[in-house]
C-alpha positions in Angstrom: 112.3 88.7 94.4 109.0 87.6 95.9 109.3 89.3 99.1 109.9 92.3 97.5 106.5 92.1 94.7 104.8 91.6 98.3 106.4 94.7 99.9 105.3 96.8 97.2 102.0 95.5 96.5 101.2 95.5 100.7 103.9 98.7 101.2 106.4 99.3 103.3 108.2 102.5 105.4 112.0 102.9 105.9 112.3 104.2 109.4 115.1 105.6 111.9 114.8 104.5 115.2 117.3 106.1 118.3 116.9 105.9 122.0 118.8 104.1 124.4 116.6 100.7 124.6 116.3 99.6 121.4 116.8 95.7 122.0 114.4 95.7 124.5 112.5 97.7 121.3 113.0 94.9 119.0 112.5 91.8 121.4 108.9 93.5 121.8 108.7 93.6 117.9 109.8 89.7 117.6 107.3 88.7 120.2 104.4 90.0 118.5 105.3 89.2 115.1 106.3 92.4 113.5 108.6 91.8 110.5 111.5 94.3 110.4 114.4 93.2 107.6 117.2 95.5 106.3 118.6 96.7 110.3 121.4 98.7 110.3 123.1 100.5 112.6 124.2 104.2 111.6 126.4 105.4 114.6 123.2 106.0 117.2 120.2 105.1 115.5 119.2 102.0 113.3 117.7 101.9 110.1 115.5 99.3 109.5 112.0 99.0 106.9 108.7 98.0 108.0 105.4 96.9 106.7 103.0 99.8 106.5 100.5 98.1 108.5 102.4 97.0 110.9 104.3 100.8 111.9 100.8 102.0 113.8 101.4 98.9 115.8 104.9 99.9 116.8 103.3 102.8 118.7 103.0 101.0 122.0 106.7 99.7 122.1 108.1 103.0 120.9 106.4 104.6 124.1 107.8 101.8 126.5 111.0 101.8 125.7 111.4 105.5 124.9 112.6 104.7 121.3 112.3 108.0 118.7 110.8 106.5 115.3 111.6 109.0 112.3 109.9 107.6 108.9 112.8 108.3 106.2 110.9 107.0 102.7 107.4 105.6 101.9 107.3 103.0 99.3 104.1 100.8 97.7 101.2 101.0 96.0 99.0 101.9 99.1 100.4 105.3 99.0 99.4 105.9 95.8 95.8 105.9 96.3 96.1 109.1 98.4 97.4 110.9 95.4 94.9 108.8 93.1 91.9 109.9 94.8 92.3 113.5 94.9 92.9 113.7 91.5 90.2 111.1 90.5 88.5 113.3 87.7 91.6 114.0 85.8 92.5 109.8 86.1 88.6 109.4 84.8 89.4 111.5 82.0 92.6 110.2 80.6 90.7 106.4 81.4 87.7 107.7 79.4 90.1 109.6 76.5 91.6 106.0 75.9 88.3 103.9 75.8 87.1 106.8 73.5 90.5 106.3 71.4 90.3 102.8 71.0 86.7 102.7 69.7 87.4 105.5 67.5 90.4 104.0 65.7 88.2 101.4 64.8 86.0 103.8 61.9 87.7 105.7 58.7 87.9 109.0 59.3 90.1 109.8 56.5 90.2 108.9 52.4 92.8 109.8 49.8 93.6 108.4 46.9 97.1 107.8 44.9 97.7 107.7 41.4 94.7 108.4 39.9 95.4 110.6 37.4 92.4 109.9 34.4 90.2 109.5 37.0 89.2 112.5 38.5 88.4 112.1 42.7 85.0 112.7 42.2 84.5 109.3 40.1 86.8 107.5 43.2 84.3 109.0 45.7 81.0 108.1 43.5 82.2 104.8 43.1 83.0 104.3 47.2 79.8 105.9 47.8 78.1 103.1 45.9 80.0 100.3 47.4 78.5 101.9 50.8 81.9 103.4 51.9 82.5 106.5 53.4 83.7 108.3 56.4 82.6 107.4 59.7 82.4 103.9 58.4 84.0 100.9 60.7 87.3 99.1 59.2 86.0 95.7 59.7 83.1 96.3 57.6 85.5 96.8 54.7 86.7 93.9 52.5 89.4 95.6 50.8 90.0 92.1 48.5 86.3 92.6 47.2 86.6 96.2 46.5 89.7 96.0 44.9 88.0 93.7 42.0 85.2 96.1 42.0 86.9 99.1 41.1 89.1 97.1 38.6 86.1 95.9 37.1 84.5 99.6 37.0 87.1 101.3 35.5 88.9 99.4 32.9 92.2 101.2 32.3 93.1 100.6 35.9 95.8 97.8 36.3 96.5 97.3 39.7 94.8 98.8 42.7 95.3 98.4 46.5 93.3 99.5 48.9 94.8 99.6 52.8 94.5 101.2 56.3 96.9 103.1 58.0 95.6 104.1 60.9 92.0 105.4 60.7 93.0 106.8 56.9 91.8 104.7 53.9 94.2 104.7 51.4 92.9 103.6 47.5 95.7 103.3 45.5 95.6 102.7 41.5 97.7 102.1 39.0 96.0 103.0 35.5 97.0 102.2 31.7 99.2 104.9 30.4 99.4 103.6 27.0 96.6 105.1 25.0 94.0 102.7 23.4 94.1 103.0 19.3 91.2 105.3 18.0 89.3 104.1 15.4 88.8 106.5 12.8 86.0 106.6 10.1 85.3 108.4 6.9 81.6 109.5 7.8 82.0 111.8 5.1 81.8 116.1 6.0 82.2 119.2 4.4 84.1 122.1 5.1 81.7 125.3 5.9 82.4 128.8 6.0 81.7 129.9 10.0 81.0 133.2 8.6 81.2 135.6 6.0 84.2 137.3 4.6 86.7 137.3 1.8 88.7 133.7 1.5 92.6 134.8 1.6 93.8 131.8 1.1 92.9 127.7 0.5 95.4 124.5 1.0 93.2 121.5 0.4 94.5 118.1 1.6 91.4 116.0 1.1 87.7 116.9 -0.7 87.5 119.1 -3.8 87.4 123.0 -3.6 84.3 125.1 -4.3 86.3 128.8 -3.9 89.2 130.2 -4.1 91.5 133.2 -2.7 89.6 136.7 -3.8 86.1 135.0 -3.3 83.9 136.5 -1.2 81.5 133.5 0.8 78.9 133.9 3.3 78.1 131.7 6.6 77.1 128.4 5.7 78.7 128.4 2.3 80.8 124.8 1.3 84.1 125.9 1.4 85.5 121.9 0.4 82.8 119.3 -0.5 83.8 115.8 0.3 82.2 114.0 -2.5 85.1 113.7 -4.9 83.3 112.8 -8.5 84.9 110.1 -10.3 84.8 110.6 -13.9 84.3 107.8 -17.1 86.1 107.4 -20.3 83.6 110.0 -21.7 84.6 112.5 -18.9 81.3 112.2 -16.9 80.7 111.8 -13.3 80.1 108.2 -12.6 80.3 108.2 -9.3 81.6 109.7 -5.8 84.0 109.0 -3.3 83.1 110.0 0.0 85.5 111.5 2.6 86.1 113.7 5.3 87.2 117.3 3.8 90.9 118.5 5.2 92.1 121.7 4.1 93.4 124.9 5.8 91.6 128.2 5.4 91.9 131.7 6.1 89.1 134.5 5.4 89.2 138.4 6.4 86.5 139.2 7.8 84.6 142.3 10.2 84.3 141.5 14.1 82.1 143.6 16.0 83.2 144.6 19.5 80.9 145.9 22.2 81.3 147.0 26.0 79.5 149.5 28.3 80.2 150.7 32.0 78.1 152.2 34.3 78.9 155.3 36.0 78.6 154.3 39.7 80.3 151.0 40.8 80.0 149.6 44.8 83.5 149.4 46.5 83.4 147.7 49.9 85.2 149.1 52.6 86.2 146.9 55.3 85.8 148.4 59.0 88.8 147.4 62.0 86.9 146.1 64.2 87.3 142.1 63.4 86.5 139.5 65.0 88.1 135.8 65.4 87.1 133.2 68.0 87.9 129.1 68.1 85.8 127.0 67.2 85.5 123.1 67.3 84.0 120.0 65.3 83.1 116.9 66.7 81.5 114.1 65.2 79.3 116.1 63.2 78.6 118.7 65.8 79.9 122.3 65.8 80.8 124.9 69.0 82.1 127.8 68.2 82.2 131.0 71.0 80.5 133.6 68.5 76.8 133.0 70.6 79.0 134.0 73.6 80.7 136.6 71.7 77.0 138.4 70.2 75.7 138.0 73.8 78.8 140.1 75.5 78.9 142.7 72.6 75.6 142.7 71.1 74.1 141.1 68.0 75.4 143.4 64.7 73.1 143.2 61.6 76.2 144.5 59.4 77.3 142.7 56.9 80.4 140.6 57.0 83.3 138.3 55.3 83.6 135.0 57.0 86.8 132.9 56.6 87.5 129.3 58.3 90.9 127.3 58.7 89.3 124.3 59.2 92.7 121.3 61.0 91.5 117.4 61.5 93.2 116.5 64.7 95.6 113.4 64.2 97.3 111.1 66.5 100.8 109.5 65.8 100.8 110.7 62.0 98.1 108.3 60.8 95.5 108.2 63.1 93.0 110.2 61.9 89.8 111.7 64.8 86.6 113.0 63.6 87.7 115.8 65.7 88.3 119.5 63.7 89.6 122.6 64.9 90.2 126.2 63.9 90.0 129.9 64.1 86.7 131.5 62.0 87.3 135.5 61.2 84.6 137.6 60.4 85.6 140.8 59.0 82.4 143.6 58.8 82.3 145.6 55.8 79.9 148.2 54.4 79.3 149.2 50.3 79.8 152.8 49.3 79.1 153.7 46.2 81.4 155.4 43.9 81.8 157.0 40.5 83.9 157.3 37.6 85.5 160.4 36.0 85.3 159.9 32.4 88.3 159.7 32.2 88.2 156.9 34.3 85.7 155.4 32.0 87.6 155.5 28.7 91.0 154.3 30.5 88.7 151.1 31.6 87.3 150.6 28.0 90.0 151.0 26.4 92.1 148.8 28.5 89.0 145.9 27.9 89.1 146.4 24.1 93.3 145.9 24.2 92.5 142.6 26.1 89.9 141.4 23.6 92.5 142.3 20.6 95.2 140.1 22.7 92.8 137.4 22.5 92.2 137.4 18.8 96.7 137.6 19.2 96.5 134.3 21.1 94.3 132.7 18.6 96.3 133.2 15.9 94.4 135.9 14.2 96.1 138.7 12.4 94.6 142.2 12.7 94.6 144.1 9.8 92.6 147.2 10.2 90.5 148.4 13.6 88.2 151.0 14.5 86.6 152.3 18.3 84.3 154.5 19.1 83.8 155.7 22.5 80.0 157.7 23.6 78.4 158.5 26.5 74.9 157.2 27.5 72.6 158.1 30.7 74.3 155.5 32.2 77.8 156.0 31.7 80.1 154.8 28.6 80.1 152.4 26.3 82.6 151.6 23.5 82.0 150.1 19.9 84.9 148.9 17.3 85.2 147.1 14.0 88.5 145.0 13.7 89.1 143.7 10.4 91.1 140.2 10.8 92.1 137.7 8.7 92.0 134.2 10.6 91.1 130.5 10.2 87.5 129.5 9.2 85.5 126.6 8.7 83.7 123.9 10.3 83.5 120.4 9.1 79.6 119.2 8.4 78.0 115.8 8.2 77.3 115.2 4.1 73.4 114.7 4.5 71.4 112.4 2.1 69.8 115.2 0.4 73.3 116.7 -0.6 73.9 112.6 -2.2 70.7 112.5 -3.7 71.5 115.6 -5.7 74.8 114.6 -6.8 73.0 111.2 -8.2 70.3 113.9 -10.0 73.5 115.4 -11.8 75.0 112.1 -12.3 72.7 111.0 -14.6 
């Protein structure tokens, strides 16, 4: 097994020898010390193996004797080399590839997070910007122990967090609270308020005392339910309030005003055929792409254009992230032309946006009870103006100030 680490390392030729002296041929070869092993004899000829070194030295005895040397196989590392050193850039490269591989796998060049789902990403990447993380930075300089306490400690309805490598990706995952903390609720004390003016249609009061009734007409900022609640003496007078928080449901028909104008002329862009889409490449923080090569072939355009980018991070092995991006970028050139509306154009369009806004009001729960449009025409184009008489829910609930207090006391006494 040793012999034959030697004959590889030191190489060695399987050869073919014929002729009609070949003892003569090998006595020569054992008197000055050339090593042939493996000698067999193949009807006329004998195959034997050599040391590489050592065939240039069979030269003299092959012309002696008259012996015919054929070399059948080459084996070892010395004929390697030949192949080596005319291809010694592309061996350079892969060598300097894998030295740049291994010191890159040793930085984050990737971050996601799992299971956040109160906490938006943005808070996740405030809070690992803070703590000095971020990407480029190197994996040893990480404690993930440490951080994990920190962000446990920053946000309090997480329960359990991990944060791990795989690859050059930095995973934070979290596991947060999903049961909801009690809310503390408090009778500040508010009234109901009109949120504008109409004709009350109707009035369930749960809590707080009511200061109309259906039929009345109120304007904005009118106490619809107060909630002071009087509390009244033997002699029915007020002695007193209780203050709460006014509940009630409320409906009021009211006007809404509705308003819209278009122009006549409107720009329409009108992409042209001629686009264009090269390669481009991202590497650590630098950017090549071939439209410089492209402006200087065909001229630099000063017409507009659209740009889109699909932007790919290059990845190794499914978790090895490289600061390395790649992609196509597509500019598309486009001009503005100017167009105009017929009018009947312009009342299908306004007409169409009023039948939108009255689906809204449909969404919110508001019934329509009567409506009104008026279309006109202006220098400019068209504009549209409607009344829609609705009935929907009002009121707003408002902090009982001190003044309001004070003149309840007044009355008191």
């Amino acid at each position: 097994m040793q012999n034959n680490y030697i004959r590889y390392i030191k190489g060695s030729l399987i050869i073919s020898l014929g002729g009609d002296y070949l003892e003569r041929f090998f006595n020569m070869c054992r008197m000055h010390e050339i090593y042939l092993w493996n000698i067999k004899r193949e009807n006329e000829t004998c195959i034997c193996e050599v040391y590489a070194a050592d065939f240039k030295r069979l030269v003299p005895f092959l012309r002696k004797t008259g012996t015919r040397a054929k070399v059948i196989k080459k084996s070892g590392i010395p004929f390697y080399f030949p192949f080596i050193k005319k291809r010694i850039i592309f061996f350079a490269g892969v060598v300097a590839c894998l030295v740049m591989l291994y010191l890159v796998t040793g930085y984050v060049w990737a971050i996601e997070y799992v299971g956040n789902l109160q906490i938006s990403d943005d808070e996740m990447t405030d809070f690992l910007e803070e703590e000095n993380i971020h990407y480029g930075i190197k994996k040893s300089s990480i404690n993930c122990e440490e951080e994990e306490k920190r962000l446990r400690k920053r946000f309090e309805n997480v329960t359990w967090t991990s944060i791990y490598f795989e690859g050059t990706k930095l995973y934070v995952e979290v596991k947060e609270n999903e049961k909801a903390e009690p809310v503390e609720t408090r009778l500040r004390g508010t009234n109901i308020v009109a949120n504008e003016a109409g004709v009350i249609t109707s009035i369930i009061t749960r809590n707080g005392v009511p200061m109309v009734k259906a039929g009345d007409s109120v304007e904005k900022g009118d106490v619809l339910v107060a909630g002071n609640v009087p509390i009244y003496n033997e002699e029915q007078l007020i002695a007193g309030y209780h203050i709460y928080d006014a509940d009630a449901d409320i409906s009021i028909r009211t006007l809404t005003e509705y308003h819209a104008s278009l122009k006549k002329t409107y720009p329409q862009i009108c992409y042209m055929k001629n686009d264009t889409s090269v390669g481009f490449l991202e590497a650590f923080g630098h950017h090549i792409d071939a439209f410089p090569i492209y402006e200087l072939l065909h001229g630099k355009k000063t017409v507009p254009y659209e740009t889109t980018t699909e932007k790919k991070q290059l990845i190794l092995l499914d978790n090895i992230y490289l600061p390395i991006y790649y992609g196509k970028i597509s500019k598309k050139e486009y001009y503005i032309r100017y167009m105009t509306y017929t009018k009947d154009e312009m009342e299908a369009l306004l007409l169409e946006q009023f039948e939108k806004f009255l689906s809204g009001l449909h969404e919110k729960g508001v019934q329509i009870v009567e409506k009104s449009v008026k279309i006109e025409e202006n220098r400019e184009g068209m504009e549209i103006n409607g009344s829609v008489l609705v009935i929907k829910p009002t009121g707003e609930h408002v902090d009982i100030t001190t003044t309001q207090q004070d003149e309840d006391e007044t009355v008191k006494e």
